[in-house]
C-alpha positions in Angstrom: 73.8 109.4 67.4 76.4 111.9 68.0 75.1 112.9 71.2 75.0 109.5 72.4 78.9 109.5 71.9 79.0 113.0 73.4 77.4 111.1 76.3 79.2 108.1 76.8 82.3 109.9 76.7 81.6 112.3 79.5 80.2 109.4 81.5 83.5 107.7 80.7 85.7 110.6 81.0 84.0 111.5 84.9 84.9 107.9 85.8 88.6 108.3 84.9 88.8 111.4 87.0 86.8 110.2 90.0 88.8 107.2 90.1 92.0 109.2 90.2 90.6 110.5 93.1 89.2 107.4 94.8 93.2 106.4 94.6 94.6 109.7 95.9 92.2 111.2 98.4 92.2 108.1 100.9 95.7 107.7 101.3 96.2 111.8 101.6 93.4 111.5 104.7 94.5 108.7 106.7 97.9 110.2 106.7 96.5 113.7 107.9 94.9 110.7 110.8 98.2 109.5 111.2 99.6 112.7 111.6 96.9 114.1 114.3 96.8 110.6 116.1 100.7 111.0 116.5 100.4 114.5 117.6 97.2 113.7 120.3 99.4 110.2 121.5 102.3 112.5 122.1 104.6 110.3 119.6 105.5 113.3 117.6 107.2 116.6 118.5 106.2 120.0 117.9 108.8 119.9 115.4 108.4 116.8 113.8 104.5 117.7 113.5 105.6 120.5 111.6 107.7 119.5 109.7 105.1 116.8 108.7 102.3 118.9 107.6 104.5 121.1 105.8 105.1 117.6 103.5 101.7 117.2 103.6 100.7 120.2 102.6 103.4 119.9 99.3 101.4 116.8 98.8 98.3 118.3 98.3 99.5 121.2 96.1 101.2 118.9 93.9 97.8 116.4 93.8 96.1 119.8 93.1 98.3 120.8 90.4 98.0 117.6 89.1 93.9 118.0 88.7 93.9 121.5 87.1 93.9 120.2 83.9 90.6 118.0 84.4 92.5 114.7 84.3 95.6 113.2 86.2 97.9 111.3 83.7 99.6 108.4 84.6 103.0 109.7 84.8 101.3 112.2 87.6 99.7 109.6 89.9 102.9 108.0 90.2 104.9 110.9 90.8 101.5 111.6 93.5 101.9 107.6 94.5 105.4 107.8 95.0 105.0 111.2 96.8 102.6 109.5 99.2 104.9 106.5 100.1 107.7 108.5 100.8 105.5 110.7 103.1 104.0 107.3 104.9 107.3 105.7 105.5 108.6 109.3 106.9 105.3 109.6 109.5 106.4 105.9 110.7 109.7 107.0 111.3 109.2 109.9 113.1 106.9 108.2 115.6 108.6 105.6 116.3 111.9 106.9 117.0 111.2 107.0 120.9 110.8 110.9 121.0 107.7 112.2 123.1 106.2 115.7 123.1 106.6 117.7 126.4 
């Protein structure tokens, strides 16, 4: 009996963490897209492409962080969330603001 509950709660316990990162990973890799898209297109500076992946590289310490511990909490995948919609609006911005690479 007890090792059917030892079960179950590993089973369970492996879904909360691979859903954490069916929500996180996604939205960290189309923005990397985002980012080299920009970059091939010309949208984006040298600069600005820096600066980018230097947020994005934050991102993914702090997402790493975050999972050290064998389970993100709810207070850390919004602070992750949060990080992430900051970070989207910010790769708009930048190419769209009629800048091109030379």
């Amino acid at each position: 009996m007890k090792t059917k509950i030892l079960l179950i709660s590993a089973i369970v316990l492996g879904l909360g963490i691979s859903t954490t990162n069916a929500q996180i990973k996604p939205r960290e890799q189309s923005q990397h897209q985002r980012i080299k898209q920009g970059v091939k297109s010309g949208e984006l500076t040298k600069a600005e492409t820096k600066n980018l992946r230097e947020d994005h590289k934050e991102l993914h310490k702090d997402v790493k962080m975050a999972k050290a511990d064998g389970k993100v909490t709810k207070q850390e995948r919004k602070i992750i969330k949060k990080e992430q919609k900051k970070n989207s609006h910010k790769i708009f911005k930048k190419k769209h603001n009629k800048r091109e690479r030379k």
